[in-house]
N, C-alpha and C positions, 0 to 999 in steps of 0.2 A: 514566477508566481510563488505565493506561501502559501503553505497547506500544515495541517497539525498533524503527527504521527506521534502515536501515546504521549501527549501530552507538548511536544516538543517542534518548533517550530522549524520546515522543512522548504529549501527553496528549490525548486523544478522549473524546467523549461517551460514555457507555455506549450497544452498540447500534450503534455505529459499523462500517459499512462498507466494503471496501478506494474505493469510489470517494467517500465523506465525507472517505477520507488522500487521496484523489489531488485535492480540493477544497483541502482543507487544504492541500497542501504546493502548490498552486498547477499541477497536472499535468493538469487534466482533458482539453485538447487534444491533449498529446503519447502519443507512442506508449510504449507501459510495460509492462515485463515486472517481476509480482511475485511474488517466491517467500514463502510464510506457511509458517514453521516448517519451513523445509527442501521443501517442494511448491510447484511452480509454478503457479497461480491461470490459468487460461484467464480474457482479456478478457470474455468471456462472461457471465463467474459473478463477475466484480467487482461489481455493483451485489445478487446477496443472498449475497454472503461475509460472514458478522457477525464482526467480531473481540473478543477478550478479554484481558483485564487480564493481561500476562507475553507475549502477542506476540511472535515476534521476524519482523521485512520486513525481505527485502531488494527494494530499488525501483530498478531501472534503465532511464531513457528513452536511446532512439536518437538520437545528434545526427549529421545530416548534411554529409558535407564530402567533399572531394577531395584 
């Protein structure tokens, strides 16, 4: 299936879960806020959020500095 992530078109299994994208895009460590079609996703309910074909994420990790 294809789904948007910041702007950019992304192809996933069908059945694909926000934390098989945070696999995929290599984020499973970091800290991540994602919003699915305009709603913000609680860390929580990332692992049974299923997503679907026309998606649009936005994905934003915390990088820390001074």
């Amino acid at each position: 299936m294809q789904i948007e992530v910041n702007g950019d078109s992304i192809e996933l299994a069908d059945g694909a879960t926000l934390v098989d994208l945070l696999t995929q895009m290599e984020l499973t460590n970091m800290r991540v806020a994602i919003e699915l079609n305009l709603e913000i996703i609680p860390r929580s309910e990332h692992g049974q959020t299923a997503l679907k074909s026309g998606d649009k994420l936005e994905v934003v990790h915390a990088i820390g500095g001074g």
